[in-house]
N, C-alpha and C positions, 0 to 999 in steps of 0.2 A: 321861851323862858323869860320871866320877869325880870326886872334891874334887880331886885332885890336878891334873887335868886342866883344870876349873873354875878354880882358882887362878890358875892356868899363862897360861890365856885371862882372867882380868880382873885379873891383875896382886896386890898385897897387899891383901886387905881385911881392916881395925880391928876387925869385928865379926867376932862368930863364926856358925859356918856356919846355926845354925838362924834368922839374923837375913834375912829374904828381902833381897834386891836393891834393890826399891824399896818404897817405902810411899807413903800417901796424906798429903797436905799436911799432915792434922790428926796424924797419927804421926811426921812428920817436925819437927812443931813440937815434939811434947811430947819426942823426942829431941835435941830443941839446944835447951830448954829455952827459946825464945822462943815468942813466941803465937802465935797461929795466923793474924793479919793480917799477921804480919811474916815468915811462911814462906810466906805465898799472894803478900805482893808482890814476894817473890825469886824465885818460882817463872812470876811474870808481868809479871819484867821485859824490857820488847823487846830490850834489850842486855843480857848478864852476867849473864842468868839463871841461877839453882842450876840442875846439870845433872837434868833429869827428863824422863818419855816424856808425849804424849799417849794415851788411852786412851779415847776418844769426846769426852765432857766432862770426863773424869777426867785430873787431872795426877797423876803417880806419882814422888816421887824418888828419886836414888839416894841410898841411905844410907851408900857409902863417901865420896860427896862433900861428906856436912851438916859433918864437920870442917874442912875446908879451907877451905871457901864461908863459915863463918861465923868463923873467924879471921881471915879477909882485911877481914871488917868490922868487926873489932877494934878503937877507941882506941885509939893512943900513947898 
């Protein structure tokens, strides 16, 4: 599949293209810049969890969703 095509099918993504899809909790903490307890309990929460795949025991997530997901738990 081409980028353009890729694009097309997952909409705008923030990152640029060498940035894979999903990464592991410990890469997706040190990209939202919280630790790495506080991206594994987003990641495994029963309700409103950050969006990410299973992968045996491995959670993976998406990396166009770590901005949105963690603005929403933003202070006013």
């Amino acid at each position: 599949m081409d980028e353009e095509t890729r694009a097309a099918a997952l909409g705008t993504m923030p990152q640029p293209p060498e940035v894979p899809l999903y990464v592991s909790v410990a890469r997706a903490a040190e990209l939202a810049g919280v630790s790495y307890d506080t991206m594994s309990s987003w990641a495994n929460r029963a309700v409103g969890a950050i969006p990410h795949i299973t992968a045996g025991r491995k959670k993976l997530v998406r990396v166009a969703a770590i901005p949105a997901y963690a603005a929403a738990r933003e202070d006013a």
